[in-house]
N, CA, C and O atoms as a GROMACS GRO file, in nm:
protein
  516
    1UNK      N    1   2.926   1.696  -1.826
    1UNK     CA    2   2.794   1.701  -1.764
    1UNK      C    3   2.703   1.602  -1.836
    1UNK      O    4   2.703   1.595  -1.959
    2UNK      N    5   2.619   1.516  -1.752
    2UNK     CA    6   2.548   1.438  -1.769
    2UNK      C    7   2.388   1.456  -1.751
    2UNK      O    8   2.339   1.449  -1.638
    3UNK      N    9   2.330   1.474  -1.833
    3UNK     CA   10   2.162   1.493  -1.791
    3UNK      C   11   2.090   1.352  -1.769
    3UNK      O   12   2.080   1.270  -1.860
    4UNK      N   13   2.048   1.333  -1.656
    4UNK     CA   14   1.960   1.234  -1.641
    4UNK      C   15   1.811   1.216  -1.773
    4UNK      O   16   1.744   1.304  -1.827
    5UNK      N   17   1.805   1.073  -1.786
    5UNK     CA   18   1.686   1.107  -1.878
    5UNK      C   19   1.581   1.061  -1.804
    5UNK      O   20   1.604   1.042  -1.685
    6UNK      N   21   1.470   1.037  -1.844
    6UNK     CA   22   1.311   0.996  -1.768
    6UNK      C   23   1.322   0.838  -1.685
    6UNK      O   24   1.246   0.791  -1.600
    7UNK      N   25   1.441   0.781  -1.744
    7UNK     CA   26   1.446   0.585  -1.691
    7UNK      C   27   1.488   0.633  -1.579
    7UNK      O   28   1.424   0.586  -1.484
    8UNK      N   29   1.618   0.753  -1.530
    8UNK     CA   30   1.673   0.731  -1.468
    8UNK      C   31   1.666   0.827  -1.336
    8UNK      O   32   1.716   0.826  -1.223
    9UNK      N   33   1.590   0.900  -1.399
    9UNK     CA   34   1.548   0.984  -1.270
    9UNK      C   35   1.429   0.925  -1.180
    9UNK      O   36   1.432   0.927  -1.057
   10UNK      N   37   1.320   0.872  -1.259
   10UNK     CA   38   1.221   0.741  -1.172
   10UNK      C   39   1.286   0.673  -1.131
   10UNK      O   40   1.256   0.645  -1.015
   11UNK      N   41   1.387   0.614  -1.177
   11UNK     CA   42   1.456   0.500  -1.068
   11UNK      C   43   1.518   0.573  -0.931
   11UNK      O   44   1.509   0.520  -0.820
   12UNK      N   45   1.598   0.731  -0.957
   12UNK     CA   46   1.621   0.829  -0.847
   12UNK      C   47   1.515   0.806  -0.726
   12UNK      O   48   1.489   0.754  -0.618
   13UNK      N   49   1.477   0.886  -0.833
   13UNK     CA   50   1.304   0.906  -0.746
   13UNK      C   51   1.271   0.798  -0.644
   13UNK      O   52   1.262   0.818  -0.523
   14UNK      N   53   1.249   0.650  -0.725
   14UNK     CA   54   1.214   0.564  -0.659
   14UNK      C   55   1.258   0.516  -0.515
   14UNK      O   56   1.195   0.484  -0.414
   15UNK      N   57   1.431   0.528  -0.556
   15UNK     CA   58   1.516   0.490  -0.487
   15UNK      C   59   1.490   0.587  -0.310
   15UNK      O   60   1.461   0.551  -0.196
   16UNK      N   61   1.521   0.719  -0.378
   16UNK     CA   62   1.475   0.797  -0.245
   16UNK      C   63   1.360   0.830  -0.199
   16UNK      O   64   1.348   0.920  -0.116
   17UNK      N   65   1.254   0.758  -0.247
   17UNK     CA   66   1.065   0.720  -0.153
   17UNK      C   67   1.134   0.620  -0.085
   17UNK      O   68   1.126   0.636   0.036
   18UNK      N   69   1.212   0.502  -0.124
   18UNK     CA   70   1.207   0.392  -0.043
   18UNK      C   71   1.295   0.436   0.058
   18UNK      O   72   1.243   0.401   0.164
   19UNK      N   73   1.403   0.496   0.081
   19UNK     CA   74   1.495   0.474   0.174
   19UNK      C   75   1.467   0.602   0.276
   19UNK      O   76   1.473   0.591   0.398
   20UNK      N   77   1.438   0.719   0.209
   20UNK     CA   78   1.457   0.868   0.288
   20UNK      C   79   1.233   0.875   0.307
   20UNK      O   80   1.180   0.965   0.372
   21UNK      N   81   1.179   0.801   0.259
   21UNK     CA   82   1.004   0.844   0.250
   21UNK      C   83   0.982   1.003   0.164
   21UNK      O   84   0.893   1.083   0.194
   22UNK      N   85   1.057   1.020   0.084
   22UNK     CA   86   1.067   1.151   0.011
   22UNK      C   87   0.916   1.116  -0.086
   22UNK      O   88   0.864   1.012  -0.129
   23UNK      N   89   0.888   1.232  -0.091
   23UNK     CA   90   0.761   1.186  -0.229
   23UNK      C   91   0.809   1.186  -0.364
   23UNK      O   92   0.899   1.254  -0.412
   24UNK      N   93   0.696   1.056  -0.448
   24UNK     CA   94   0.790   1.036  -0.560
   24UNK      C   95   0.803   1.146  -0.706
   24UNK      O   96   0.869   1.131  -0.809
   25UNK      N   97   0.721   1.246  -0.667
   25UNK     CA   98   0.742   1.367  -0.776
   25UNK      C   99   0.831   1.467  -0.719
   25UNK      O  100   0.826   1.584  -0.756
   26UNK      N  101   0.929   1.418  -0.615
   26UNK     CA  102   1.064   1.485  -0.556
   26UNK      C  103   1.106   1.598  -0.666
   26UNK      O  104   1.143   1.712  -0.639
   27UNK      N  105   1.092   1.544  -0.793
   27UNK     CA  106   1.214   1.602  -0.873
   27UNK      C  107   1.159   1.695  -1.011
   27UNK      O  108   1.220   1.728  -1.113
   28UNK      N  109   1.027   1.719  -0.968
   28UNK     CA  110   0.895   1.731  -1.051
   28UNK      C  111   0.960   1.912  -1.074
   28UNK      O  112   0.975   1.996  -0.986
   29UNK      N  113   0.987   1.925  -1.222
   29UNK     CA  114   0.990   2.065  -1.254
   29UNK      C  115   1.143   2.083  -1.282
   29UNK      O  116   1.191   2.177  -1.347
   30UNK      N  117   1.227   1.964  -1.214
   30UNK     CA  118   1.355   2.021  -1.221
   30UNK      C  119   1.445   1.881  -1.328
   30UNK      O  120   1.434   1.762  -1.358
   31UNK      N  121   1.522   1.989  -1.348
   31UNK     CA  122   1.650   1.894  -1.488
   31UNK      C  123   1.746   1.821  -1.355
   31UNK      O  124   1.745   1.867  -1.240
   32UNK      N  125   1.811   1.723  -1.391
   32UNK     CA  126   1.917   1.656  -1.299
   32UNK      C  127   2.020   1.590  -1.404
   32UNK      O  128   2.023   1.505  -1.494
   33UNK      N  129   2.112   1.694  -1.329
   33UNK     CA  130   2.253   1.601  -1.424
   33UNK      C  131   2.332   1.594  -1.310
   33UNK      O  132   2.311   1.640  -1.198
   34UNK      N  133   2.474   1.497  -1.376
   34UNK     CA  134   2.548   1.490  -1.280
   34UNK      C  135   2.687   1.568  -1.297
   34UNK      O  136   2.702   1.617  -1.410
   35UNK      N  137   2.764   1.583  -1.232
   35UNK     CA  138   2.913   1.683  -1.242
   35UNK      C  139   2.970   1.673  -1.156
   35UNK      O  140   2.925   1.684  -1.042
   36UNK      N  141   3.110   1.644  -1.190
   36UNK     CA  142   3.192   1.626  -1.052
   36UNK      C  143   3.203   1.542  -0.952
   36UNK      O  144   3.291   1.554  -0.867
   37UNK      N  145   3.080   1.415  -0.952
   37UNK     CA  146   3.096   1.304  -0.873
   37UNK      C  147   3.000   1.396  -0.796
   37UNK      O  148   3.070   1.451  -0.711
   38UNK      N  149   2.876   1.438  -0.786
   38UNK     CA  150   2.750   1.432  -0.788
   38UNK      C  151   2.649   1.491  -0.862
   38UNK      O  152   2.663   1.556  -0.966
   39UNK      N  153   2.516   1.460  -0.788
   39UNK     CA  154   2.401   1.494  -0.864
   39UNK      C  155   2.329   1.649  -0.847
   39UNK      O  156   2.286   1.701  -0.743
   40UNK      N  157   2.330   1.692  -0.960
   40UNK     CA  158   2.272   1.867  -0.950
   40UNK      C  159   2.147   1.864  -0.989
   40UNK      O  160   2.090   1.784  -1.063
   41UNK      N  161   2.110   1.955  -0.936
   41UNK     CA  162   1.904   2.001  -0.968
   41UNK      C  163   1.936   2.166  -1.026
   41UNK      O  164   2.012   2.253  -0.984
   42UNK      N  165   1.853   2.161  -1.125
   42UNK     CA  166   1.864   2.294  -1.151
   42UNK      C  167   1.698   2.308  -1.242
   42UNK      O  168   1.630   2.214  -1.283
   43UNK      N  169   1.665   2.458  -1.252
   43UNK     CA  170   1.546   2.465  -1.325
   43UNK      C  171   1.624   2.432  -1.536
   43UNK      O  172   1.743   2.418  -1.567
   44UNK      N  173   1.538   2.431  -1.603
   44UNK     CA  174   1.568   2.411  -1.775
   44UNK      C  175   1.586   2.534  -1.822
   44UNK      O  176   1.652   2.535  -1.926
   45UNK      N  177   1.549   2.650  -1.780
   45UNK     CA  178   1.605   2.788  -1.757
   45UNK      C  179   1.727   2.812  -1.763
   45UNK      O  180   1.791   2.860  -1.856
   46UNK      N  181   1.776   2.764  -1.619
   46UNK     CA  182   1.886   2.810  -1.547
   46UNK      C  183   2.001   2.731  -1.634
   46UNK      O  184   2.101   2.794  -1.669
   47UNK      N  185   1.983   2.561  -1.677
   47UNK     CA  186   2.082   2.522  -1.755
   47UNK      C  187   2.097   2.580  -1.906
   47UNK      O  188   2.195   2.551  -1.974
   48UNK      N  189   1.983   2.673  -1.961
   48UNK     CA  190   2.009   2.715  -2.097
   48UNK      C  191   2.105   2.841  -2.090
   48UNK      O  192   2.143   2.894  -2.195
   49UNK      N  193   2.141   2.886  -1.975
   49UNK     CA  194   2.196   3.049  -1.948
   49UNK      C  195   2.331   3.009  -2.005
   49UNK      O  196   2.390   2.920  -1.943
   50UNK      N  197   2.403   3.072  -2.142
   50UNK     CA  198   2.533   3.126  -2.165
   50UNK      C  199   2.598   3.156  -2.028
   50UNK      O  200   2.564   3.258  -1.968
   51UNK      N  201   2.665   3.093  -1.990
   51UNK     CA  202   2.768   3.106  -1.906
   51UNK      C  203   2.899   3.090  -1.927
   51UNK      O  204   2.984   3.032  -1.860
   52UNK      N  205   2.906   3.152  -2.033
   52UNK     CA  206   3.095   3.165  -2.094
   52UNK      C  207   3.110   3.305  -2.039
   52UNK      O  208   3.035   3.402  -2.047
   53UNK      N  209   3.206   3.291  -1.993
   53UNK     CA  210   3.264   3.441  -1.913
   53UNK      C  211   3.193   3.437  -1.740
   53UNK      O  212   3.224   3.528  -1.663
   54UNK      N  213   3.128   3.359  -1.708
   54UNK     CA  214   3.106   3.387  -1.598
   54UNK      C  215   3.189   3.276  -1.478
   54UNK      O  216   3.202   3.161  -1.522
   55UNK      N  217   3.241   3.297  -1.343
   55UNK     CA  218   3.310   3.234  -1.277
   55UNK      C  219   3.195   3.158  -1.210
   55UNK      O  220   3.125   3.208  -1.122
   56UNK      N  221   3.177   3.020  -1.265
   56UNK     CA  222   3.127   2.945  -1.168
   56UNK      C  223   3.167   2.806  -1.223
   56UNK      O  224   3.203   2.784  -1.339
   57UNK      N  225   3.154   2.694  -1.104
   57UNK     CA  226   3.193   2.568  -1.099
   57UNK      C  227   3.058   2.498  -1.211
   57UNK      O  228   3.079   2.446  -1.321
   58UNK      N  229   2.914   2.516  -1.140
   58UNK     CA  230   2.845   2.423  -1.185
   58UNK      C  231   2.743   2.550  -1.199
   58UNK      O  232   2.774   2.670  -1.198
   59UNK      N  233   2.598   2.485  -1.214
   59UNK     CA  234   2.450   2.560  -1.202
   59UNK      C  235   2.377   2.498  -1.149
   59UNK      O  236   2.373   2.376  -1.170
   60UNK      N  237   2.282   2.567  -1.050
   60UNK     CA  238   2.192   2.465  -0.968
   60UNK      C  239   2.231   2.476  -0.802
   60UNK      O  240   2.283   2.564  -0.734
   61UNK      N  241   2.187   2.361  -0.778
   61UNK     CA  242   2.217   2.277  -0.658
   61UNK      C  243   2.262   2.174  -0.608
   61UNK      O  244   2.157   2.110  -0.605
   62UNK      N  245   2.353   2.093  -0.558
   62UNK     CA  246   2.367   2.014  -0.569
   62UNK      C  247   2.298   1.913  -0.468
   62UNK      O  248   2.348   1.921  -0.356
   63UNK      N  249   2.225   1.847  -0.477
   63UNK     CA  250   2.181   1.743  -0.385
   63UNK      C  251   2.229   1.644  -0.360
   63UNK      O  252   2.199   1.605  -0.247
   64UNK      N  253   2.313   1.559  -0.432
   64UNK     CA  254   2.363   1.423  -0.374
   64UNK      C  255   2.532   1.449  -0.408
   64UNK      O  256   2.576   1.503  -0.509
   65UNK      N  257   2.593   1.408  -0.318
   65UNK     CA  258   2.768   1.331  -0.340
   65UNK      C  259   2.758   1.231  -0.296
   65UNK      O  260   2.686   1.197  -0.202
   66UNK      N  261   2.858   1.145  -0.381
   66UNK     CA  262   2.835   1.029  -0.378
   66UNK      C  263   2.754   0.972  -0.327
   66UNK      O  264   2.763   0.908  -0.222
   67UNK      N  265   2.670   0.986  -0.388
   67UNK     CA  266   2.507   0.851  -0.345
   67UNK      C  267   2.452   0.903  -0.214
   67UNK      O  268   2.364   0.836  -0.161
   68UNK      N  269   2.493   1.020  -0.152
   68UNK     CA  270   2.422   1.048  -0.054
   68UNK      C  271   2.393   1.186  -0.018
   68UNK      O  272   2.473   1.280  -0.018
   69UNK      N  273   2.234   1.190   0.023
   69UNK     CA  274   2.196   1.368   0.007
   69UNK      C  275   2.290   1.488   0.052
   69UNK      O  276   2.357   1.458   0.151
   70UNK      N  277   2.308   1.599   0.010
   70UNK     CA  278   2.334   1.697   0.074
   70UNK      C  279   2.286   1.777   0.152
   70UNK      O  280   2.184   1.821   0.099
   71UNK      N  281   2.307   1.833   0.273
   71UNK     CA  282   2.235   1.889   0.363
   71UNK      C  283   2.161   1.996   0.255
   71UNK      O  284   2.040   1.994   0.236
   72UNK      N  285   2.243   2.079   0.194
   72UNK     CA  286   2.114   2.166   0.097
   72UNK      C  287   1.993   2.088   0.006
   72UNK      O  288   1.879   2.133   0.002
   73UNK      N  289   2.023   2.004  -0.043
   73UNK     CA  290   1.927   1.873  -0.079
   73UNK      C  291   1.801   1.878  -0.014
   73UNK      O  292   1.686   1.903  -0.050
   74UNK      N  293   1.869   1.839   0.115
   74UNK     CA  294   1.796   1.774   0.246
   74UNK      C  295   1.690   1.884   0.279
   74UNK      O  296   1.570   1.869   0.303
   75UNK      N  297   1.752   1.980   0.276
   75UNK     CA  298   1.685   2.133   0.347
   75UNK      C  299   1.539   2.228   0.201
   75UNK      O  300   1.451   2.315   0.209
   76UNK      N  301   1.596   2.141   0.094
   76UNK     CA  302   1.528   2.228  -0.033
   76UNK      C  303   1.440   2.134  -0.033
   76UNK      O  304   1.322   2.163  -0.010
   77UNK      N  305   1.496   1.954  -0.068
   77UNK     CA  306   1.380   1.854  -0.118
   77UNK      C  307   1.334   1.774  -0.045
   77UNK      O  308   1.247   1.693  -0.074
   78UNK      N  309   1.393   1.787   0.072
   78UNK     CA  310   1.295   1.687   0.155
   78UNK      C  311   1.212   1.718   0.267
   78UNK      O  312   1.186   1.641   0.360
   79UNK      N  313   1.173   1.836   0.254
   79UNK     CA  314   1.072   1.855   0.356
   79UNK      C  315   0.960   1.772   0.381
   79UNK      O  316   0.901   1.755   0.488
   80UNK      N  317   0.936   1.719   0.261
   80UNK     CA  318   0.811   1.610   0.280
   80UNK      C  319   0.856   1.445   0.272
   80UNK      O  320   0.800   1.346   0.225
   81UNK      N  321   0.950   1.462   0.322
   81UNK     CA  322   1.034   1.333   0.390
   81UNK      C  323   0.982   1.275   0.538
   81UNK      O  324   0.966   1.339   0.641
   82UNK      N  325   0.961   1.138   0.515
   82UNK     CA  326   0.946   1.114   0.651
   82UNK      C  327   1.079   1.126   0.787
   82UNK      O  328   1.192   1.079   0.799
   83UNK      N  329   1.017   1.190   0.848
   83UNK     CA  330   1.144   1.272   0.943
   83UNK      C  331   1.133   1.252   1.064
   83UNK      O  332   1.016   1.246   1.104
   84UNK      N  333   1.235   1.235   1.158
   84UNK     CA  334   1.232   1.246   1.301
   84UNK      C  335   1.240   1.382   1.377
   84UNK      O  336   1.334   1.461   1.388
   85UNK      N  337   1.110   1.386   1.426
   85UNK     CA  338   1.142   1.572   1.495
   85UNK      C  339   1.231   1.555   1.640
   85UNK      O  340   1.171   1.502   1.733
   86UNK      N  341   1.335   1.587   1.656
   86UNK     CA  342   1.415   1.612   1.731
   86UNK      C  343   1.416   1.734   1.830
   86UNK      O  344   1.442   1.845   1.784
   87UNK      N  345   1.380   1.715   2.010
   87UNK     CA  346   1.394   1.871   2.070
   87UNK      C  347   1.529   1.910   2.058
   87UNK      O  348   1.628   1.859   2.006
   88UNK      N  349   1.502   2.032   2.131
   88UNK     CA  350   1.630   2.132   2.068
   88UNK      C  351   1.757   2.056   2.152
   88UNK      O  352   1.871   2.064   2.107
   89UNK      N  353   1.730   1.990   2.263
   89UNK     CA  354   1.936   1.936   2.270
   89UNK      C  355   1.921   1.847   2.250
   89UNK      O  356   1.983   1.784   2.336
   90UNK      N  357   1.845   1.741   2.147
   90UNK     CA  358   1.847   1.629   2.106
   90UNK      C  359   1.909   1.686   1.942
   90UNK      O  360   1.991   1.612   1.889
   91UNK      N  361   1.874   1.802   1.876
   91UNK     CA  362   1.937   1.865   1.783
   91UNK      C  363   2.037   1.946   1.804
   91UNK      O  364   2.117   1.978   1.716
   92UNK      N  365   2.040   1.986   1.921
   92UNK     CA  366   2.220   2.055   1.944
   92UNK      C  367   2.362   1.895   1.903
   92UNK      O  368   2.464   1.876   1.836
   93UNK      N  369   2.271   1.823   2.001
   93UNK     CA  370   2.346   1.719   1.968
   93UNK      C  371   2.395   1.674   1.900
   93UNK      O  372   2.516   1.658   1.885
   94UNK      N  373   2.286   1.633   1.827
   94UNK     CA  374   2.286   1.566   1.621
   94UNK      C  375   2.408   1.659   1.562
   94UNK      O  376   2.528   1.638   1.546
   95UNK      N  377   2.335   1.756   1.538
   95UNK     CA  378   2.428   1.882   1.488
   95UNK      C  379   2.596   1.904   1.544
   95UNK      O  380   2.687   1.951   1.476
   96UNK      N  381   2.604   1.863   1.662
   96UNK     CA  382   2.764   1.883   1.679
   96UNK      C  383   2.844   1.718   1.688
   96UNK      O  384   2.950   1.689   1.742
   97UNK      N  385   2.731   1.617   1.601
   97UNK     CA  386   2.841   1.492   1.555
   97UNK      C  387   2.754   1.415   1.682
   97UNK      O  388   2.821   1.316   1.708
   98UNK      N  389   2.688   1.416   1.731
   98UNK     CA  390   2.665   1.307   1.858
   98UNK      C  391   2.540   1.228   1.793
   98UNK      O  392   2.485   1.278   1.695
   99UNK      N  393   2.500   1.124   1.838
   99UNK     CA  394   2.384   1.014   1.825
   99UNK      C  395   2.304   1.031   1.877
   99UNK      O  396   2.319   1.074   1.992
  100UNK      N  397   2.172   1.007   1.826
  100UNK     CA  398   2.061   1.042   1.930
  100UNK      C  399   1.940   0.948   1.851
  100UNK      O  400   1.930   0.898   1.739
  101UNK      N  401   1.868   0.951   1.955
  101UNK     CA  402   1.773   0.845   1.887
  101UNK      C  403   1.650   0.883   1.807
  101UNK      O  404   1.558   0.958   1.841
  102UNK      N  405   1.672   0.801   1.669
  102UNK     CA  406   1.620   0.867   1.526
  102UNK      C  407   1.517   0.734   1.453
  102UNK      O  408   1.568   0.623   1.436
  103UNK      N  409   1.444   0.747   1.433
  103UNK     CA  410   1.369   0.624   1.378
  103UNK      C  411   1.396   0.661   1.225
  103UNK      O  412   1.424   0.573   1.143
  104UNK      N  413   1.388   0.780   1.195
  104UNK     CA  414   1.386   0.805   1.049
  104UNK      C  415   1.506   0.825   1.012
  104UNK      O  416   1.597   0.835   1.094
  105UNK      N  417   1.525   0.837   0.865
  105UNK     CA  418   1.649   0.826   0.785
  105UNK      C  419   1.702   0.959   0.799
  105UNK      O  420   1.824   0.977   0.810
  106UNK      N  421   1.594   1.082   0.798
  106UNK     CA  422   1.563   1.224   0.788
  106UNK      C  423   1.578   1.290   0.936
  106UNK      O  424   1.482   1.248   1.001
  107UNK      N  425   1.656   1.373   1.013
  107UNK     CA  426   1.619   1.408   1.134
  107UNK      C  427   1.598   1.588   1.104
  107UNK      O  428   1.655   1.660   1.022
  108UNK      N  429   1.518   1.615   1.182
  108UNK     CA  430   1.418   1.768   1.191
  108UNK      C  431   1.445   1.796   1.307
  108UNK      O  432   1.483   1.731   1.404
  109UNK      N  433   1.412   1.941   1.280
  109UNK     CA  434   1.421   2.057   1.417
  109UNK      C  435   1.309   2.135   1.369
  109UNK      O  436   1.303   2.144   1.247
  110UNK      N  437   1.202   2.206   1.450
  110UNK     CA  438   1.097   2.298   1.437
  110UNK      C  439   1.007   2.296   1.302
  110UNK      O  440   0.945   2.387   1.246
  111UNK      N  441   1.025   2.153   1.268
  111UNK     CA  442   0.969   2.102   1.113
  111UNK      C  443   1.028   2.092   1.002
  111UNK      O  444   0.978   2.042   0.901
  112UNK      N  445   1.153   2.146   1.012
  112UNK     CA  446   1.214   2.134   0.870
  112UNK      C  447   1.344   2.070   0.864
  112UNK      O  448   1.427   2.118   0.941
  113UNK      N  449   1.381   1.976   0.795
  113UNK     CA  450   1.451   1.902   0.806
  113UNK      C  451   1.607   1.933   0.806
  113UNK      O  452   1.638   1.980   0.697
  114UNK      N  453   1.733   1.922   0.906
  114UNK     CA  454   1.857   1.946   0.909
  114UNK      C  455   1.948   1.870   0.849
  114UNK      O  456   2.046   1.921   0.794
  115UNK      N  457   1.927   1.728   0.851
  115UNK     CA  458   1.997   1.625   0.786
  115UNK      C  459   1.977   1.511   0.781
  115UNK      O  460   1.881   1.474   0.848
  116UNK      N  461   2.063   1.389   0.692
  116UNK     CA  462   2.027   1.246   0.685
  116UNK      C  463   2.097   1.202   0.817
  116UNK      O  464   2.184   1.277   0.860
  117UNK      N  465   2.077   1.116   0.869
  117UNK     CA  466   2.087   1.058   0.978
  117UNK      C  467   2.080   0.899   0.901
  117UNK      O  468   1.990   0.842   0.839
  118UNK      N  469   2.272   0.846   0.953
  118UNK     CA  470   2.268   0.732   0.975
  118UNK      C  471   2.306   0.615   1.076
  118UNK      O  472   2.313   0.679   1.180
  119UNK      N  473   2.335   0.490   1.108
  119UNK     CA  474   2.361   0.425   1.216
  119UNK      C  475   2.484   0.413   1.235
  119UNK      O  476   2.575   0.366   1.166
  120UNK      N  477   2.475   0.486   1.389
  120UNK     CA  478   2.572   0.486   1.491
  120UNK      C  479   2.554   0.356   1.587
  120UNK      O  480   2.616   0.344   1.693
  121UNK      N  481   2.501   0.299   1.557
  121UNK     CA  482   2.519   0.127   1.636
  121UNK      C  483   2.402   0.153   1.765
  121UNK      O  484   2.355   0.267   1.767
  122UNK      N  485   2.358   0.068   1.859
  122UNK     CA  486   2.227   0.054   1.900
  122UNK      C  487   2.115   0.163   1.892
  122UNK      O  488   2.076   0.245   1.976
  123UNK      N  489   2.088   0.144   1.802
  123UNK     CA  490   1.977   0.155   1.716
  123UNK      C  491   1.963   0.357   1.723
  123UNK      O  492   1.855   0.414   1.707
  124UNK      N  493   2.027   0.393   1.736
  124UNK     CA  494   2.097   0.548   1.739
  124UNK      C  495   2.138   0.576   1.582
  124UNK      O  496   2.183   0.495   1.501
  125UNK      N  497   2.107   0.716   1.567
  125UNK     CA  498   2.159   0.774   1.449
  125UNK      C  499   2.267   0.864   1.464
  125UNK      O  500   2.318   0.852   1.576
  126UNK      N  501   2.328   0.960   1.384
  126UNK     CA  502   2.402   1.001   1.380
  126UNK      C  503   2.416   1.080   1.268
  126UNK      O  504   2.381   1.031   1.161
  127UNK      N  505   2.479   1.245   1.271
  127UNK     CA  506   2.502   1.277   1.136
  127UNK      C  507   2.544   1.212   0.955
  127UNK      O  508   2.664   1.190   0.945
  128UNK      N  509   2.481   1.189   0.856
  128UNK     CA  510   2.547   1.125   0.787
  128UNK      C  511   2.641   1.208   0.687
  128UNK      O  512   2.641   1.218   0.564
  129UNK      N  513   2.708   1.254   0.772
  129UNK     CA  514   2.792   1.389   0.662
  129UNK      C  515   2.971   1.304   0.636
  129UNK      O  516   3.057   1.361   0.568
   0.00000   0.00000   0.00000
């Protein structure tokens, strides 16, 4: 396990205002390390807990694999992401793998965001799972 330090979580940070419009105190309150070939959020609490004897993989949440958000990510930290609100069979859609047209990186249903959305070719998005 890897804890991010202060260089490298602003550069995080930075990275996801520019691409997803996330705000840049995204990560404000929480520790970020990495494990397993991605990035976890957890409170400084939750990583001090003795966890010898207990069955678990990691602590936290995980928000990114490989370099790209996780729908729980998506659903915890980016609500204040710039987002495409999607009606409901423009999000049935999204949701069962189809393209639909997304200006934002972020696509939403009833305000809160479901997932990253990337390009499916004329100018259409697509689940990025």
């Amino acid at each position: 396990m890897k804890v991010l330090n202060s260089r490298e979580r602003k550069r995080l940070a930075e990275s996801l205002t520019k691409e997803y419009g996330t705000p840049p105190k995204i990560f404000s309150g929480l520790e970020l390390y990495e494990h397993g070939g991605g990035l976890w959020a957890a409170t400084r609490e939750c990583l001090t807990i003795d966890a010898r004897g207990l069955k678990v993989d990691s602590l936290g949440l995980q928000v990114l694999r490989n370099g790209k958000p996780t729908i729980h990510g998506i659903q915890l930290l980016f609500r204040e992401a710039s987002a495409t609100e999607l009606s409901e069979p423009e999000a049935k859609k999204f949701m069962e793998g189809g393209s639909v047209e997304c200006a934002a990186r972020i696509a939403a249903y009833g305000g809160h965001p479901i997932d990253a959305a990337e390009e499916s070719g004329s100018g259409k998005r697509r689940p990025g799972r």
